[in-house]
N, C-alpha and C positions, 0 to 999 in steps of 0.2 A: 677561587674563581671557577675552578672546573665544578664543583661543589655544586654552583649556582647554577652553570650550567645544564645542570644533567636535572637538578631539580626544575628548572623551566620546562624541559623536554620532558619526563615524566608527568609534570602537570598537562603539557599540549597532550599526551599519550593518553591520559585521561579526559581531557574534554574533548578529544576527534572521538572516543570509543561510546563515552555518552550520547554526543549526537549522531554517531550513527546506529546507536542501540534504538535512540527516538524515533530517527527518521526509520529505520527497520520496520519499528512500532505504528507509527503513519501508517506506512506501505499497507500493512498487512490488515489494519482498520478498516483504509480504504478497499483495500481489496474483497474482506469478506460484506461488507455495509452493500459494497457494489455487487455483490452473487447476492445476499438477499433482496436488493429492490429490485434486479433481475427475476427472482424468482417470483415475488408481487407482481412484477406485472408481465409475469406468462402466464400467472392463477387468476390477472385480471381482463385476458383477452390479449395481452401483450402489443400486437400490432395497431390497434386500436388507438392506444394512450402514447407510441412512442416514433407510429410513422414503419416503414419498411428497414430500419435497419435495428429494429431488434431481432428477429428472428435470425442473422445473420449472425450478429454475436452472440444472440444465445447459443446456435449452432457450434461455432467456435469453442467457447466456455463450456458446453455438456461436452463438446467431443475431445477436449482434455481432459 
């Protein structure tokens, strides 16, 4: 019994570690995908195509 036990937890140990390897992997997709079409459209005029609150988070995003 404990046998089984410890083998259940070992497997959850390994499917929580997978999905937060992916979800990691998301994040970080999302994050660089979102610094390139920011970059598009500062090279495209930026305020133009997205209204006044691009300049604000580009601001934020360059000044990290």
């Amino acid at each position: 019994m404990p046998m089984a036990i410890d083998s259940i937890f070992s497997l959850w140990q390994f499917v929580s570690t997978a999905v937060s390897l992916l979800m990691l992997g998301v994040w970080i997709t999302g994050f660089v995908l979102s610094l390139w079409i920011m970059r598009w459209y500062a090279g495209a005029g930026g305020c133009l195509a997205l209204g006044t609150g691009l300049p604000a988070i580009s601001t934020l995003v360059y000044g990290i």
